[in-house]
Legacy VTK file of the C-alpha trace (Angstrom):
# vtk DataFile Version 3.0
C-alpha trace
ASCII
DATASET POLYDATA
POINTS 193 float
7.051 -26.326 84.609
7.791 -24.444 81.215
6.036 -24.403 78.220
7.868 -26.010 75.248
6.800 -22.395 73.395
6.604 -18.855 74.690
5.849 -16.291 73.298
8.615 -13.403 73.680
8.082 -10.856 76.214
7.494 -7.015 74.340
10.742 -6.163 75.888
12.314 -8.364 73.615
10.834 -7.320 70.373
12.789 -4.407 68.743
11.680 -1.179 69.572
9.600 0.253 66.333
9.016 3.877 65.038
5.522 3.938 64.472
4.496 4.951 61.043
3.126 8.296 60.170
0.081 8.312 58.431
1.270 10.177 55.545
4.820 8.616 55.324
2.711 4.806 55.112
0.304 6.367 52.140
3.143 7.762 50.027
5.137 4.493 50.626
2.323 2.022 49.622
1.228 4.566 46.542
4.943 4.663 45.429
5.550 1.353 45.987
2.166 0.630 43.563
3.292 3.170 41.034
6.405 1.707 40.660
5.223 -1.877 40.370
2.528 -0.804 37.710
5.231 0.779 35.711
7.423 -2.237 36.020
4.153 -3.989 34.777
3.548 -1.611 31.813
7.404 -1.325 31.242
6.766 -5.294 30.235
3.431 -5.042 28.457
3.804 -2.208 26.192
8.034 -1.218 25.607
7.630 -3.011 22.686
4.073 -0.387 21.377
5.852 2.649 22.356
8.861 1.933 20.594
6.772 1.590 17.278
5.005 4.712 17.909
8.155 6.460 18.427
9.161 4.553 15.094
6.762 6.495 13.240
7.741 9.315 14.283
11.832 9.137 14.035
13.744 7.675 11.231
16.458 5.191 13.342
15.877 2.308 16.117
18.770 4.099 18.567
16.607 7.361 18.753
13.784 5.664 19.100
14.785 3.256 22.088
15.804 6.652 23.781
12.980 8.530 23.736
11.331 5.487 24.950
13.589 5.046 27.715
13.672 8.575 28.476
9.924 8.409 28.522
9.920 5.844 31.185
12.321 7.761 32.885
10.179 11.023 33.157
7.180 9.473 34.192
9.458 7.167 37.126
10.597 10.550 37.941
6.506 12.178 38.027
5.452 9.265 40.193
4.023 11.289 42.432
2.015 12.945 40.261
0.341 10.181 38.693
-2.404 9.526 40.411
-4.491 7.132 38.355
-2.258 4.216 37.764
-4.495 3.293 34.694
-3.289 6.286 33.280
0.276 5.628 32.791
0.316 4.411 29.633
-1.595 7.210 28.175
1.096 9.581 29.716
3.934 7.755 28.378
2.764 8.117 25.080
2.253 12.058 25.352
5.781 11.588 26.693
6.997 9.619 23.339
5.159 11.980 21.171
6.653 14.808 22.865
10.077 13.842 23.221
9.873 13.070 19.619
8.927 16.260 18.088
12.098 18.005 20.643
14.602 15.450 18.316
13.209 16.450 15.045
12.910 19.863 15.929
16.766 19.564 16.967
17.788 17.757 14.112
16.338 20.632 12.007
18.037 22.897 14.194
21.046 21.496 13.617
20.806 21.027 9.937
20.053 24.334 9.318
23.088 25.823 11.558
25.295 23.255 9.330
27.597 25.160 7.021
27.101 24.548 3.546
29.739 23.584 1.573
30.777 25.340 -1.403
29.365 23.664 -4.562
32.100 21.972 -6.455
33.816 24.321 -8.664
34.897 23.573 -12.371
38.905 24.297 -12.244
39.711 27.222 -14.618
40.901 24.358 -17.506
37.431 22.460 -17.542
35.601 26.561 -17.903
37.852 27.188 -20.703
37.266 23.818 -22.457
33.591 24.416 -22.299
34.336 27.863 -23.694
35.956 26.222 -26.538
33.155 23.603 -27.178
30.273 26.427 -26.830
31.907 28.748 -29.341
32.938 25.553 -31.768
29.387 24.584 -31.543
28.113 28.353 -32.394
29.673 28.440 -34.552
28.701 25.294 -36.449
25.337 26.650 -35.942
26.093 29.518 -38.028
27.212 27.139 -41.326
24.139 25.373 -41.109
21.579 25.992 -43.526
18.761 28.468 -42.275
16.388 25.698 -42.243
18.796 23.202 -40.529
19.504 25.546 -37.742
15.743 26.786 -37.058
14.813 23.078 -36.542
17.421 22.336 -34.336
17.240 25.675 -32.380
13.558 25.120 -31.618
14.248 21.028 -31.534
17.112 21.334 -28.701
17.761 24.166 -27.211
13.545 25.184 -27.027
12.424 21.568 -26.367
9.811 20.971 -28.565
8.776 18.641 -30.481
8.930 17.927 -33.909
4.935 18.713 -34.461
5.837 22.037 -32.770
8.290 23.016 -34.749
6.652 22.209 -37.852
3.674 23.851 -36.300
5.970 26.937 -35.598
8.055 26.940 -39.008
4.737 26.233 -40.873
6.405 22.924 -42.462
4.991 19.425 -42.768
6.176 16.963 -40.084
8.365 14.883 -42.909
10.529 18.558 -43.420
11.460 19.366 -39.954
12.587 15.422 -39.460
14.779 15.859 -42.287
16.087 19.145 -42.046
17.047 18.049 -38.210
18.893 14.763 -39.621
20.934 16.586 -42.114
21.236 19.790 -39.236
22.632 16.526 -36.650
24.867 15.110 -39.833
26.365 18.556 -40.678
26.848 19.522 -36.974
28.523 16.417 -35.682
31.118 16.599 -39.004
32.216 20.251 -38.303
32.286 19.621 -34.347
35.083 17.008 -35.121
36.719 19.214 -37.322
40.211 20.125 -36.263
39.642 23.511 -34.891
LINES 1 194
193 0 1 2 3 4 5 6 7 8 9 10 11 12 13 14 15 16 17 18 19 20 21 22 23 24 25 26 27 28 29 30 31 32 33 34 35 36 37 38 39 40 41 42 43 44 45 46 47 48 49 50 51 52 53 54 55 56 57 58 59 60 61 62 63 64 65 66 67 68 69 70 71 72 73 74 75 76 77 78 79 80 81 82 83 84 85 86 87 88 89 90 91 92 93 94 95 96 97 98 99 100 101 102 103 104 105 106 107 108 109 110 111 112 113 114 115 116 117 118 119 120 121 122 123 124 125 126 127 128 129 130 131 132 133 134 135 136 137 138 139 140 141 142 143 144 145 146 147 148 149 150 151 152 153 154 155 156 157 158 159 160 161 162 163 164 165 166 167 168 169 170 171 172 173 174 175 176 177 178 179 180 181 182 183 184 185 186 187 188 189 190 191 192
């Protein structure tokens, strides 16, 4: 009689390499690494990519230095040997990855050219020419008093308790002897030349 089930004779059952010790410990640790990155991947993409925030100035450098991160430390399985401490080394990684991209960015803006500063065309240097020696000499028709105040005023910055400080007038003086200077100046600037 036969048995409704058999089991299969060994010659049946494909023939099977048997593992190496080695080869099964590097399989099952890789195997482990890679699912606990896959794992941290999930839980903490989104922390890394704010630490890498503070660090850089746009969201498309950040995400790659994030990604790259994971990338390095996929690559460095083999080397990680504590799976609890992944995380720490993909934040060295972030850190580190960060400080290369500002260090090239200053690279590269210091190997920029700089351009030339924008140059007044030869007509806009001569009008100021003109205006500068029209306002001179303005200046020079002023009364003594007028000018002083409006030298020190204007063209030294002080104030009007300076210059009366300086000119040995009371504060009342220098504010008129600057509104007449300002009255008498702005009617021979739009003199006719």
């Amino acid at each position: 009689m036969i048995a409704p089930w058999s089991a299969p004779r060994p010659a049946q059952l494909p023939p099977q390499v048997p593992p190496q010790r080695g080869d099964a410990d590097e399989a099952m640790a890789a195997g482990t690494t890679v699912d606990h990155l896959t794992e941290t991947y999930r839980a903490h993409y989104r922390s890394l990519l704010g630490l890498a925030a503070l660090l850089l100035d746009d969201t498309a450098s950040c995400e790659d230095v994030v990604q790259e991160a994971f990338i390095r430390v996929h690559s460095a399985r083999n080397r990680v040997r504590d799976p609890e401490k992944t995380l720490a080394y993909l934040r060295q990684t972030v850190v580190n990855l960060s400080r290369s991209a500002l260090r090239r960015r200053i690279l590269g803006l210091k190997l920029l050219s700089k351009p030339m500063p924008d140059m007044a065309s030869a007509e806009e240097g001569a009008y100021e020419q003109l205006e500068r020696d029209q306002l001179i000499k303005a200046m020079r028709g002023l009364q003594r008093r007028q000018r002083e105040v409006l030298v020190l005023r204007y063209f030294a910055d002080m104030t009007e308790a300076q210059v009366a400080e300086t000119l040995g007038l009371s504060l009342g003086s220098v504010k008129a002897y600057g509104s007449r200077g300002i009255a008498a100046l702005r009617v021979a600037m739009e003199a006719p030349v």
